[in-house]
ZAVO-860748 format. One record per residue (C-alpha): residue in one letter; z, x, y; residue number from 1. Coordinates in pm, 1 decimal. Layout:
<zakes>
+---+----------+----------+----------+-----+
! r !        z !        x !        y !   k !
+---+----------+----------+----------+-----+
! a !        Z !        X !        Y ! NUM !
...
+---+----------+----------+----------+-----+
</zakes>
This chain:
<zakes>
+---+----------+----------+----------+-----+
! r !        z !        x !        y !   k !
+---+----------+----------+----------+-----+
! x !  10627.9 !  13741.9 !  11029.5 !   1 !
! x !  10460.7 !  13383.4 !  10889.5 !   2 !
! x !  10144.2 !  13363.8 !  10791.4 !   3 !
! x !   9904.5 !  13060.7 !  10767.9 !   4 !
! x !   9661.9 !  12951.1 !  10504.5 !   5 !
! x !   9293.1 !  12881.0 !  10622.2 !   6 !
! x !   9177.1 !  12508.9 !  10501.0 !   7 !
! x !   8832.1 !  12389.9 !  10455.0 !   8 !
! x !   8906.7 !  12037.3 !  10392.1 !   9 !
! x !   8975.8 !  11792.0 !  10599.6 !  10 !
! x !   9291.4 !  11603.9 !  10552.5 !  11 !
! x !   9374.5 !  11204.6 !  10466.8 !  12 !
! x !   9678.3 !  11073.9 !  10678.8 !  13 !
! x !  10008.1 !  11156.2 !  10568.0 !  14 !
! x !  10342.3 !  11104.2 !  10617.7 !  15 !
! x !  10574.0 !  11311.7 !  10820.9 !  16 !
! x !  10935.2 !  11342.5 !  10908.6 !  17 !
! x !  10978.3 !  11691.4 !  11112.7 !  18 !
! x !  10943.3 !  12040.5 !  11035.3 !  19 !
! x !  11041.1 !  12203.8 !  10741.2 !  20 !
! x !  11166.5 !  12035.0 !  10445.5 !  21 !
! x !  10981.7 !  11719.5 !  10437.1 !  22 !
! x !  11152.0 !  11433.2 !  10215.9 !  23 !
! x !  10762.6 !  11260.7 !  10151.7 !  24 !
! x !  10747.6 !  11230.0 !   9793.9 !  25 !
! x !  10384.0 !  11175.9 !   9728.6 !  26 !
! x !  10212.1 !  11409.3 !   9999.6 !  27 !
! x !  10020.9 !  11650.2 !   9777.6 !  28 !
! x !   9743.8 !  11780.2 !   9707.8 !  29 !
! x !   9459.8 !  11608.0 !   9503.5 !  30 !
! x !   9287.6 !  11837.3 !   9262.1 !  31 !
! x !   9005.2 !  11624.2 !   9154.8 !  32 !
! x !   8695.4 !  11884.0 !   9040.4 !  33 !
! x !   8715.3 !  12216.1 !   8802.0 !  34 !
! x !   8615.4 !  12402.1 !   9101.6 !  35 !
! x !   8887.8 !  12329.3 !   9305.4 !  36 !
! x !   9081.3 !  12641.0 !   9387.8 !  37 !
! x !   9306.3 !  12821.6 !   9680.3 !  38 !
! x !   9270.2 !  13182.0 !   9756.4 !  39 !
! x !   9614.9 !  13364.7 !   9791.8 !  40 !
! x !   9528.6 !  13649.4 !   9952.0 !  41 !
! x !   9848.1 !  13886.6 !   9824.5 !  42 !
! x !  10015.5 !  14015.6 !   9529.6 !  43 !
! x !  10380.4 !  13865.0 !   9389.5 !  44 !
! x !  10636.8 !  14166.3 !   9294.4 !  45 !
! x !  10822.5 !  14080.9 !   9009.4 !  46 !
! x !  10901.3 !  14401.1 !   8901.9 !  47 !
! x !  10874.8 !  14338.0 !   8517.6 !  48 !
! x !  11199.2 !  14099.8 !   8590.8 !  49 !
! x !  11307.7 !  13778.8 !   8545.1 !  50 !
! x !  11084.2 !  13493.4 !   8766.5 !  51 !
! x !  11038.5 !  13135.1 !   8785.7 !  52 !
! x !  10733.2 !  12983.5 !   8839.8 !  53 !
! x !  10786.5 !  12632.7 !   8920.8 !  54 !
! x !  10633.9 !  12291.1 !   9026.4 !  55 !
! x !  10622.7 !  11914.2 !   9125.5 !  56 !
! x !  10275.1 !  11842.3 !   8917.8 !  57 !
! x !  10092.0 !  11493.5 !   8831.6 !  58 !
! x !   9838.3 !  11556.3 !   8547.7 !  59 !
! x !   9546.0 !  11330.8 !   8506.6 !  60 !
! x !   9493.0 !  11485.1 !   8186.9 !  61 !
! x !   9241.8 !  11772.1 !   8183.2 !  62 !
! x !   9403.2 !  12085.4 !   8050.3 !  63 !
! x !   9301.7 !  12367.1 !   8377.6 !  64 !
! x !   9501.3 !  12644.9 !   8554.5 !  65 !
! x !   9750.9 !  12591.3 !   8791.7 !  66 !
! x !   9808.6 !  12890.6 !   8883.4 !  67 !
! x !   9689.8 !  13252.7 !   8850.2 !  68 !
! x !   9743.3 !  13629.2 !   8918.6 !  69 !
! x !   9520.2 !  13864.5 !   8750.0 !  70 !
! x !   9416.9 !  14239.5 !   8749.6 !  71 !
! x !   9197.9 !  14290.5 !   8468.7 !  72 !
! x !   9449.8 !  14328.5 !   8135.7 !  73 !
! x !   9661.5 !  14542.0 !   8366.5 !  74 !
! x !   9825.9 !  14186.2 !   8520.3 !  75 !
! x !   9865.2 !  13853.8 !   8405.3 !  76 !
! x !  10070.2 !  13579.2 !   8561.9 !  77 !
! x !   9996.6 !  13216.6 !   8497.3 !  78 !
! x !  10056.8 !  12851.7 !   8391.6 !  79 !
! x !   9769.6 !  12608.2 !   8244.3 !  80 !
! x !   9884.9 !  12270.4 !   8164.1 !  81 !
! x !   9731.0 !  11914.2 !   8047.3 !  82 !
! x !   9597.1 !  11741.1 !   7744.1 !  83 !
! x !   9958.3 !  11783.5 !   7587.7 !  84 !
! x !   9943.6 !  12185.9 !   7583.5 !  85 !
! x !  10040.1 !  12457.3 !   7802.4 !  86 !
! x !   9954.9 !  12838.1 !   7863.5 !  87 !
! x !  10163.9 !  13077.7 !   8053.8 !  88 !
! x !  10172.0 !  13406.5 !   8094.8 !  89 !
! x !  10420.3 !  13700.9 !   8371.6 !  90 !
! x !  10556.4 !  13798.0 !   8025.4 !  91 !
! x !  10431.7 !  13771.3 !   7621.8 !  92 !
! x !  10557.0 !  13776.6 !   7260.2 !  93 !
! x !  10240.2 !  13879.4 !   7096.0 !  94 !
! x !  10066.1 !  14140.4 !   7200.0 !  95 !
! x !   9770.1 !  14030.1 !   7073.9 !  96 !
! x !   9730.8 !  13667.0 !   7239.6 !  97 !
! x !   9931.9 !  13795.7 !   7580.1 !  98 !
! x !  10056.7 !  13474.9 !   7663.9 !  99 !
! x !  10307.8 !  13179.3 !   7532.4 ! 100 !
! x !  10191.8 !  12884.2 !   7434.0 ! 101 !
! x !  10217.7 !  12547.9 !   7235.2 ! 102 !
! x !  10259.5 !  12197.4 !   7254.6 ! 103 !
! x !  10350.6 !  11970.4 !   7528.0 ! 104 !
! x !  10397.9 !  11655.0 !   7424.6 ! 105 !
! x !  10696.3 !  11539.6 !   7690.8 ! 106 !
! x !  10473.2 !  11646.4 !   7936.0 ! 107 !
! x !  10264.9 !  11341.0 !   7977.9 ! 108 !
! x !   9970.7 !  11214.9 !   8220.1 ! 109 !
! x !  10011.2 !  10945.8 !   8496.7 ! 110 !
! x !  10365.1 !  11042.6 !   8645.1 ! 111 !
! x !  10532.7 !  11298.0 !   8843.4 ! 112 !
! x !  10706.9 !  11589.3 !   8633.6 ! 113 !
! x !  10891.8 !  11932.4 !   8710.0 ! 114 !
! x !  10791.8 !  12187.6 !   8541.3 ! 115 !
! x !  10947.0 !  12542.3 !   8556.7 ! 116 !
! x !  10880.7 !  12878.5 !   8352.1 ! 117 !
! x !  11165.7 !  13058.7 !   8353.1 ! 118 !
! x !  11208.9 !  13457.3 !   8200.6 ! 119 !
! x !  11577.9 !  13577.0 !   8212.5 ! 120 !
! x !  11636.9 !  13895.2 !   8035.2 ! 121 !
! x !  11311.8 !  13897.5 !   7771.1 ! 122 !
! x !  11413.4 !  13518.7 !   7713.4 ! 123 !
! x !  11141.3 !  13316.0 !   7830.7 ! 124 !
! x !  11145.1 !  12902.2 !   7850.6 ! 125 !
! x !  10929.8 !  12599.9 !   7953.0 ! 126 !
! x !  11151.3 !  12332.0 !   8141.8 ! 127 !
! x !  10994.7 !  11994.5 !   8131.3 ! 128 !
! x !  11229.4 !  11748.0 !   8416.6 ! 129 !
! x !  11488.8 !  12015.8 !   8395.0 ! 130 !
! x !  11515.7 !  12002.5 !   7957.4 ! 131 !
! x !  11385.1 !  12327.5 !   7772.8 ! 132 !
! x !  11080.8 !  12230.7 !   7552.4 ! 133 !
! x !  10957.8 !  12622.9 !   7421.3 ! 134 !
! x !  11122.7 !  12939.1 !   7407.5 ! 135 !
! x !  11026.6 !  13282.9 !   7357.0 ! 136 !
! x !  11189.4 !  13582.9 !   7258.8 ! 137 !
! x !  11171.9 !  13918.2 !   7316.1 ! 138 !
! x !  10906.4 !  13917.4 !   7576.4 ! 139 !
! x !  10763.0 !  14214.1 !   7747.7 ! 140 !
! x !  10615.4 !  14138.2 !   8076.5 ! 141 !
! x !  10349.1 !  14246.3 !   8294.2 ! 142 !
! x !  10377.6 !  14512.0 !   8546.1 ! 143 !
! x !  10276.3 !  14437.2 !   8914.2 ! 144 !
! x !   9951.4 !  14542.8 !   9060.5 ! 145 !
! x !   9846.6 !  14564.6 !   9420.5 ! 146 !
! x !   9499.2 !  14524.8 !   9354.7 ! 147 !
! x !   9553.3 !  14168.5 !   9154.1 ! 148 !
! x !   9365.0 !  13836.8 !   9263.7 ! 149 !
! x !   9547.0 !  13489.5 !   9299.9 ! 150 !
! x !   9448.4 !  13099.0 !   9348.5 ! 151 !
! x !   9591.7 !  12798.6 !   9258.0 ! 152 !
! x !   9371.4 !  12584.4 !   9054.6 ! 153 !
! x !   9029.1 !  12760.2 !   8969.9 ! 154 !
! x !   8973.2 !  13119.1 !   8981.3 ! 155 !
! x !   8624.6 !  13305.2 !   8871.4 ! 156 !
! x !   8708.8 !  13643.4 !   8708.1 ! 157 !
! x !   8464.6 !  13876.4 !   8485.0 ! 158 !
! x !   8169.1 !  13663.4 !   8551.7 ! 159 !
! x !   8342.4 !  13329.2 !   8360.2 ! 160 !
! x !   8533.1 !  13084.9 !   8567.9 ! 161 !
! x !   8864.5 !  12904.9 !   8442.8 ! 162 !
! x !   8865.9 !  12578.2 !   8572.8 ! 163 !
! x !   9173.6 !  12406.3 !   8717.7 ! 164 !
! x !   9375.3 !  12145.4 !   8607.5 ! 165 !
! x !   9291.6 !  11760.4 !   8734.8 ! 166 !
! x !   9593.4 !  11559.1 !   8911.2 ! 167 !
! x !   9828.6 !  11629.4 !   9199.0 ! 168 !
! x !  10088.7 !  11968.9 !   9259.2 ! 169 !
! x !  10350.6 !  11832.5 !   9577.1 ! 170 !
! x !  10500.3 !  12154.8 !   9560.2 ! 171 !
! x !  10515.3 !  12517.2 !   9405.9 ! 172 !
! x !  10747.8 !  12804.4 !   9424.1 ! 173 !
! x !  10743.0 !  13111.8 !   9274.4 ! 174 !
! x !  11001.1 !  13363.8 !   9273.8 ! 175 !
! x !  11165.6 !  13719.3 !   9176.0 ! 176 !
! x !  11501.8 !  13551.4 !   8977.0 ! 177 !
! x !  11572.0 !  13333.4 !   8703.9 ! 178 !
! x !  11680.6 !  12994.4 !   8894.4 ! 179 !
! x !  11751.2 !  12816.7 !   8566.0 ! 180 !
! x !  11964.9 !  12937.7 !   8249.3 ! 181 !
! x !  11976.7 !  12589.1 !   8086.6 ! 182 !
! x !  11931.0 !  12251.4 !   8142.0 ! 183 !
! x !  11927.4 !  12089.2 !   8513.1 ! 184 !
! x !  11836.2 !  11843.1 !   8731.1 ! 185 !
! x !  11500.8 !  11864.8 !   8858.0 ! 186 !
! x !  11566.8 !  11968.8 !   9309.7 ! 187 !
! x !  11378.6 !  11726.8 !   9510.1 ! 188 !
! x !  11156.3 !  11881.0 !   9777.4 ! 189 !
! x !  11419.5 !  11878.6 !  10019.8 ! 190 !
! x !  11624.8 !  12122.5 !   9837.4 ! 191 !
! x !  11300.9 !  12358.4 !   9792.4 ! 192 !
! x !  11368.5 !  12633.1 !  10049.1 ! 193 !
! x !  11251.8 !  13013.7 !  10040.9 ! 194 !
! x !  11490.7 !  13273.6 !  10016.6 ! 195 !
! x !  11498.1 !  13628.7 !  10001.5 ! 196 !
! x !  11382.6 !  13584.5 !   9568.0 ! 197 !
! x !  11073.4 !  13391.3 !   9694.4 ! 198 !
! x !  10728.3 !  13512.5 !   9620.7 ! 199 !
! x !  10537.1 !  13211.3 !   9702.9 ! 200 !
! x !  10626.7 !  12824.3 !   9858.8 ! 201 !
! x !  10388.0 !  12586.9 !   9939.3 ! 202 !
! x !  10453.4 !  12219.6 !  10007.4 ! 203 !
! x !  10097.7 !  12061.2 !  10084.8 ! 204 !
! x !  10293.0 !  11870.5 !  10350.6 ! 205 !
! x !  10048.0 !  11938.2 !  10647.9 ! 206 !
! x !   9936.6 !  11645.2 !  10922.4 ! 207 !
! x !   9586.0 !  11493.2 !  10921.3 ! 208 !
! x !   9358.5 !  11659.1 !  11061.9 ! 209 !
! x !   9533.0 !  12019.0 !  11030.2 ! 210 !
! x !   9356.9 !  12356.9 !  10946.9 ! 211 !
! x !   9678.3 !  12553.8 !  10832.2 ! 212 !
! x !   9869.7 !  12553.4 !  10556.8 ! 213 !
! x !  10198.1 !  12755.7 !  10564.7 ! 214 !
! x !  10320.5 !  12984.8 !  10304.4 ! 215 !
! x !  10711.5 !  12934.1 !  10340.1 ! 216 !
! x !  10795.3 !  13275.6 !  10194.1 ! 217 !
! x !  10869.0 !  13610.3 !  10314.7 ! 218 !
! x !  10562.4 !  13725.0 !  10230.3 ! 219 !
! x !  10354.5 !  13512.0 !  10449.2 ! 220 !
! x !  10077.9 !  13483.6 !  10223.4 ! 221 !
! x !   9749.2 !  13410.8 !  10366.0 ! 222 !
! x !   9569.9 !  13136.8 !  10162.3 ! 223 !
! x !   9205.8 !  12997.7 !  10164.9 ! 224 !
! x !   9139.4 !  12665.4 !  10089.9 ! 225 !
! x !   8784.5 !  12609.3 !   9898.6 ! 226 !
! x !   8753.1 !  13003.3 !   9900.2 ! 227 !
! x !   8689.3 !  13193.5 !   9543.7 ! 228 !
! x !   8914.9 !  13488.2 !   9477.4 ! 229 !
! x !   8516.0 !  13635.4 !   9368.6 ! 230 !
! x !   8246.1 !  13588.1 !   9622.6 ! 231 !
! x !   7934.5 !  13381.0 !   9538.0 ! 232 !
! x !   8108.9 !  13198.0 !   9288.9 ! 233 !
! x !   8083.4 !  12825.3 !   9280.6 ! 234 !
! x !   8435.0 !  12667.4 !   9452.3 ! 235 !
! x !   8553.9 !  12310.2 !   9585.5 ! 236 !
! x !   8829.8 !  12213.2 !   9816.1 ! 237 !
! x !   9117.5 !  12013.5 !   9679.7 ! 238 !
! x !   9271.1 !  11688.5 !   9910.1 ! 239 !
! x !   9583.7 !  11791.1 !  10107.2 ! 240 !
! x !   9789.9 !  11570.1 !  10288.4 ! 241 !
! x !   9710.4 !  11273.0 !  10005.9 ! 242 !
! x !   9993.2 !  10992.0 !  10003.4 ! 243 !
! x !  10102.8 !  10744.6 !   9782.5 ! 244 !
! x !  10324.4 !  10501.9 !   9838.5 ! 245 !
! x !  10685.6 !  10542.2 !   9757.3 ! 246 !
! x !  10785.2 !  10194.5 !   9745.3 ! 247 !
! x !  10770.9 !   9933.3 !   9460.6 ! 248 !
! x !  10864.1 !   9574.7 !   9419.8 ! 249 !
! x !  11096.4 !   9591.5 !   9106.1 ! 250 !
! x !  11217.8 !   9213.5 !   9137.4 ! 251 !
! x !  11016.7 !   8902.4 !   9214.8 ! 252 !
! x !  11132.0 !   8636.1 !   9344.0 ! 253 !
! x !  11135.5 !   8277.5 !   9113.1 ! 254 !
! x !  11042.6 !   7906.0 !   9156.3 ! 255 !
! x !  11334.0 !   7672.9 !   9198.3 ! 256 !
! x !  11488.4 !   7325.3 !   9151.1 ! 257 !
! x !  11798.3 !   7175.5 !   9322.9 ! 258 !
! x !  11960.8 !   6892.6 !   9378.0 ! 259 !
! x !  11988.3 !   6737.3 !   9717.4 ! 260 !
! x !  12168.5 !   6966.8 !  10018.4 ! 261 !
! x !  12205.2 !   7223.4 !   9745.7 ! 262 !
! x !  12091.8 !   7562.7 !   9911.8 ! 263 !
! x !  11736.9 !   7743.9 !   9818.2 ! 264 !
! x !  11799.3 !   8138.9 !   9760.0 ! 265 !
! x !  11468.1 !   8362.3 !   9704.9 ! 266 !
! x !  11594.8 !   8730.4 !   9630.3 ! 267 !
! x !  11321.7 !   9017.8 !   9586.3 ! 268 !
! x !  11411.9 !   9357.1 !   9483.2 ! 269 !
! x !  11272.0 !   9720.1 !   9561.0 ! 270 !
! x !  11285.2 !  10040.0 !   9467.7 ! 271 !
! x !  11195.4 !  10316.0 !   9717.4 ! 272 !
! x !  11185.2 !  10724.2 !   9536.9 ! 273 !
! x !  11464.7 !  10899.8 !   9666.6 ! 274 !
! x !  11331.2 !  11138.7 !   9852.9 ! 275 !
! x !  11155.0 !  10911.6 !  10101.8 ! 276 !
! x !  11461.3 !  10813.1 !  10367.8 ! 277 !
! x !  11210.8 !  10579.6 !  10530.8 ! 278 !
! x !  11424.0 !  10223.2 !  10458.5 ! 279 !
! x !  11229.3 !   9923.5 !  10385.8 ! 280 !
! x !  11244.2 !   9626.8 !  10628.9 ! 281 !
! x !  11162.2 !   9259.1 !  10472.0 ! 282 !
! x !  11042.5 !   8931.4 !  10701.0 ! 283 !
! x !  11016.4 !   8590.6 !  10424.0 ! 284 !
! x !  10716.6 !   8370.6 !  10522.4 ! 285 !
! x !  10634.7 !   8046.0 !  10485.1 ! 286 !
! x !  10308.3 !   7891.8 !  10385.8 ! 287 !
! x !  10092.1 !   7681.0 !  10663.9 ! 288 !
! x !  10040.8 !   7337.6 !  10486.5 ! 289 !
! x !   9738.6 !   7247.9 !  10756.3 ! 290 !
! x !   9552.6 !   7573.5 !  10672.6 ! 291 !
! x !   9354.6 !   7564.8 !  10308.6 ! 292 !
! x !   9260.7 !   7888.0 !  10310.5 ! 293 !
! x !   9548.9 !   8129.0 !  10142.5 ! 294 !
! x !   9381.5 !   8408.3 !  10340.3 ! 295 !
! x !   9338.7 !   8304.6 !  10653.4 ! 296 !
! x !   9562.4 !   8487.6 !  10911.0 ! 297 !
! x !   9695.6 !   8146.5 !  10997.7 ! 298 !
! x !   9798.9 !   8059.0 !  10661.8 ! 299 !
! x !  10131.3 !   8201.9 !  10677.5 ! 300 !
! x !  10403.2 !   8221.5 !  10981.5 ! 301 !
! x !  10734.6 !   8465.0 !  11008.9 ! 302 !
! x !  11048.1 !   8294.0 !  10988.6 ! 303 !
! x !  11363.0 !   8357.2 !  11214.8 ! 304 !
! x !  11719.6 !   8245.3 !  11153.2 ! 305 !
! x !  11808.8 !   7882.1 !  11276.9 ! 306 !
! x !  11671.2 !   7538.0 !  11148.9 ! 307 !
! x !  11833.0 !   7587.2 !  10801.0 ! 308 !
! x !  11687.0 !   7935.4 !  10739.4 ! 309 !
! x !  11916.0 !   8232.3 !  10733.2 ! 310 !
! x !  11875.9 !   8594.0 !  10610.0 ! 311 !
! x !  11491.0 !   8562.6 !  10660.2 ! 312 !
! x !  11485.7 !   8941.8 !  10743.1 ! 313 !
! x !  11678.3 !   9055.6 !  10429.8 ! 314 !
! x !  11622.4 !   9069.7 !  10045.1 ! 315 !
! x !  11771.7 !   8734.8 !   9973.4 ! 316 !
! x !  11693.6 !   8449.2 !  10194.4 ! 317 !
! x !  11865.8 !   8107.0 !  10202.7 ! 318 !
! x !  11745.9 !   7782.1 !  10292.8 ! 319 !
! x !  12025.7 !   7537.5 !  10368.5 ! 320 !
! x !  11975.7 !   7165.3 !  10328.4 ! 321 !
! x !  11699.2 !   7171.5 !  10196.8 ! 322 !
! x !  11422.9 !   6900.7 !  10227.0 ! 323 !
! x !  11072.1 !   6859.4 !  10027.4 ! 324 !
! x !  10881.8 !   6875.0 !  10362.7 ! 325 !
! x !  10986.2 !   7222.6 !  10359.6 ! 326 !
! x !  10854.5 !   7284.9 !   9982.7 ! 327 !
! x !  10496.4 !   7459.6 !  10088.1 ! 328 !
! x !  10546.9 !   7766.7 !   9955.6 ! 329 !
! x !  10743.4 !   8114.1 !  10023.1 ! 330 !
! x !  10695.5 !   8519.4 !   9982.4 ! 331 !
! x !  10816.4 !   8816.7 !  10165.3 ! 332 !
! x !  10676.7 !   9031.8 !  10359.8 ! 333 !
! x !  10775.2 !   9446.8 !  10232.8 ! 334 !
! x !  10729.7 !   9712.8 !  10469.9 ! 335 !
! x !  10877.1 !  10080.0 !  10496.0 ! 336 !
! x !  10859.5 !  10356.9 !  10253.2 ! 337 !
! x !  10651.5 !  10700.9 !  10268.0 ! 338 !
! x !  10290.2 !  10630.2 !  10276.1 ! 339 !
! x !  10290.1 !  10251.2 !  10208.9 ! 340 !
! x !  10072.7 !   9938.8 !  10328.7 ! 341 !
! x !  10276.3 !   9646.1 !  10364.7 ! 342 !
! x !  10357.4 !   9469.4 !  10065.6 ! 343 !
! x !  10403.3 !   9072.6 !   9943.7 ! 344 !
! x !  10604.8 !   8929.6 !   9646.6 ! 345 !
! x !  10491.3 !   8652.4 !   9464.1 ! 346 !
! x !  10473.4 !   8303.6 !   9618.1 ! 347 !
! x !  10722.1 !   8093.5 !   9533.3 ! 348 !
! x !  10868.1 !   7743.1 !   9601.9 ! 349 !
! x !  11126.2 !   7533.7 !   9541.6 ! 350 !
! x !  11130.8 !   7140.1 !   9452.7 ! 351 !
! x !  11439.1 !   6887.9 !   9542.9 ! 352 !
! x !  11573.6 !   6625.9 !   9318.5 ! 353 !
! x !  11617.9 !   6331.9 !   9521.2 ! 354 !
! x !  11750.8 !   6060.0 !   9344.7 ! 355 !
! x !  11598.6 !   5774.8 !   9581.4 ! 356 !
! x !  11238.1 !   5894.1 !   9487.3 ! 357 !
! x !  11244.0 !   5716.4 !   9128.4 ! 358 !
! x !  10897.9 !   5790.4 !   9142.0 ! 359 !
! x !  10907.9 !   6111.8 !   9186.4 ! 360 !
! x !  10570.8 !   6078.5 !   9445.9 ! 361 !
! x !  10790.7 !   6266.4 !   9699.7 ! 362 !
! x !  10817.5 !   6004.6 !   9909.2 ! 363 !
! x !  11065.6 !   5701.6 !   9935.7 ! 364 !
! x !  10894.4 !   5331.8 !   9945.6 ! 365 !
! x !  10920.8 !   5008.4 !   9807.7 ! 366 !
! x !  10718.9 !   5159.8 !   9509.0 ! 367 !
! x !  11078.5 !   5341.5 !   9433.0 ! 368 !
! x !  11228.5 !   5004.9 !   9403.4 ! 369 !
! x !  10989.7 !   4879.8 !   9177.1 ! 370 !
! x !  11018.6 !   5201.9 !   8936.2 ! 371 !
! x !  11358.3 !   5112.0 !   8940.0 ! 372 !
! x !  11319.0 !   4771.8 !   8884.9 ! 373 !
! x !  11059.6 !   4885.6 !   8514.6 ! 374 !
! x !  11310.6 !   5113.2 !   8395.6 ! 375 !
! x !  11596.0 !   4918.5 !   8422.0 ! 376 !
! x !  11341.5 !   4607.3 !   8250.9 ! 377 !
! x !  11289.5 !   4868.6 !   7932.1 ! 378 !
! x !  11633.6 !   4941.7 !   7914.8 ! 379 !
! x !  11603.0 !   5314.4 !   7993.6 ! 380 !
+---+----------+----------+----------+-----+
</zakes>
C-alpha cells in the first residue's frame, strides 16, 4: 500500500513527462530558510547493516542537515553537508564523537553533485559524483528504533533545533544495502527506482498546484511538508516543484565577411542535460530595418526556407547569394528543454565585398567611379 506526503506549500510550475521516473533534471525542491524541514512520519530498518543514503543535492553554501533519524543516543542516522564539510552518522568510529566527519572540499557550491554514504561490512565511505572522498573503518552502527523521529532538512530535538542545509535536493534514496563498493557513475533520476532494499525515495517531481508528495518505497512513508518532527517548534516549508532550465547556449554564432555570391552560414550550438529528452527546436530571425526599437515585437520576423534562406529552422543557417540589403542583422530563436523560456543568441551580421562599391558607401554610383578614378591618380 502507497502512501502520500501532506504539503503545505504551494508549488511553482514544473515540468512533467508521465508518471514515475521523471527525466526533469532541475525539478527540486528549494530549501531556502534554516527552518525548512519535512516530517517523515516512520522509522528506516537497517538492521545494524550495510545502507546507502544517497542524493542529487545543490548547496548554496550553508553547512545544515539534510537528513535525520534520531531517538535520543539510542539512534542516529544522518548527513549534514555545506561550507566544504560534512557530518554523517547510521554508523561511527569514535565512540565518543558518534559520527564521521571531515573535509569536503570536491564538494563545492553552485552545481549539481551526487552524493552517497555508503557502509558495507564496518567500511564506511563518502562518494562525491561517484569518487570516494573519506573512509572509515571499523564502524559500529546504530541499532533501529521504532520510536525514532525523521525530516529532511530541519528537525527540533531536546529543546535545540538543527537547522537545514540551504540549496536544492532533486532526489533522495535511502536504503537497506550497500549500492556502491567503489567508484561509479553517478544514476540519473531515471534510473532511481525503489526496490525491495528501499527505505525511503522521494523525487520532488510533483505538478503545480499539488498537495501530495509520494514516498516511492515500500514503506509508504507519510511525510509533512512545513510540519516539525516536535510540536510548537518554529518550521518553514521548502519550494517543490522549482525548475531550472536545462538548456544552454554553448556556441554563439559570429559576424561575417564574404565575397560576392559567396554563401553566409550562422551556426549556434546547445547543450541540453541529459536527462531532459525534451529536444530543442531553433527558428533564425532577421532584424526589421524600418523598426528602431530592438524591442519592439515588430523588430524582428521568422524566416522560412526560399528567397536564398535555407536551414532557417536548424542550428546552422545559410544564406545563399548573398546581397548587402539583406545585412540588417541575424539571431536565433532557442526553444525546448525542461523548464526553459525561450532563448536568443547573439546578433550577428554579415557584410559583402563588392568590388564595384570602391567606396565602400554600400551603394554603387558615379561616386564609385570617381574613387576609382583618385586611387588610380595616387598610384595605389
Amino acid at each position: 500500500m502507497r502512501c502520500t506526503c501532506m504539503i503545505a506549500a504551494a508549488l511553482t510550475t514544473g515540468c512533467t513527462m508521465g508518471a514515475g521516473a521523471q527525466d526533469s533534471p532541475t525539478t527540486y525542491a528549494a530549501f531556502r530558510n534554516a527552518t525548512d524541514t519535512i516530517k517523515i512520519n516512520g522509522n528506516t530498518l537497517l538492521h545494524q547493516g550495510d545502507f546507502t543514503y544517497e542524493m542529487r543535492v545543490w548547496l548554496d553554501g550553508e553547512y545544515g542537515q539534510i537528513i535525520k533519524e534520531w531517538a535520543d543516543s539510542r539512534e542516529d542516522k544522518a548527513i549534514a553537508l555545506g561550507d566544504g564539510r560534512f557530518v554523517a552518522s547510521g554508523c561511527f568510529n569514535d565512540i565518543n564523537q558518534g559520527d564521521c566527519r571531515g573535509t569536503l572540499p570536491s564538494l563545492t557550491s553552485g552545481t549539481w553533485h551526487h552524493v552517497a554514504w555508503v557502509r558495507q561490512a564496518n567500511v564506511a565511505t563518502l562518494y562525491v559524483d561517484g569518487v570516494s572522498q573519506a573512509v572509515f573503518g571499523n564502524t559500529v552502527a546504530y541499532a533501529d528504533h521504532a520510536d525514532s523521529v525523521m525530516a529532511i532538512g530541519m528537525i527540533f530535538l531536546a529543546q535545540h533545533a538543527t537547522p537545514s542545509f540551504l540549496g536544492k535536493l532533486d532526489w533522495i534514496r535511502v536504503s537497506s544495502v550497500a549500492r556502491y563498493g567503489g567508484s561509479f557513475v553517478p544514476p540519473l533520476e531515471s534510473g532511481i527506482a525503489s526496490d525491495a532494499n528501499t527505505q525511503l525515495l522521494l523525487k520532488f517531481n510533483e505538478n503545480a498546484g499539488a498537495t501530495t508528495l509520494t514516498d516511492e518505497s515500500p514503506n509508504g512513508f507519510v511525510c509533512e511538508v512545513g510540519v516539525p518532527v516536535s510540536p510548537g517548534a518554529t518550521a518553514t516549508s521548502p519550494l517543490l516543484g522549482q525548475v531550472d532550465c536545462s538548456l544552454s547556449i554553448t556556441g554563439q554564432p559570429v559576424d561575417q565577411a564574404v565575397g560576392v555570391d559567396t554563401p553566409v552560414t550562422f551556426v549556434v550550438e546547445v547543450a541540453n542535460l541529459p536527462e531532459c529528452t525534451a529536444p530543442a527546436t531553433y527558428q533564425w530571425q532577421r532584424r526589421n530595418p524600418d523598426v528602431v526599437d530592438p524591442d519592439s515585437p515588430d523588430a524582428w520576423f521568422s524566416l522560412v526556407d526560399g528567397g536564398g534562406y535555407f536551414n532557417t529552422r536548424s542550428a546552422a543557417m545559410v544564406i545563399n547569394h548573398p546581397t548587402p540589403s539583406q545585412a540588417t542583422g541575424y539571431r536565433c530563436r532557442i526553444a525546448g528543454g525542461c523548464g526553459c523560456a525561450p532563448k536568443y543568441s547573439d546578433t550577428v551580421n554579415f557584410s559583402v565585398a563588392c568590388p564595384a562599391d570602391f567606396n565602400a558607401d554600400g551603394g554603387i554610383d558615379g561616386a564609385d567611379v570617381s574613387a576609382f578614378f583618385e586611387r588610380w591618380e595616387d598610384g595605389c
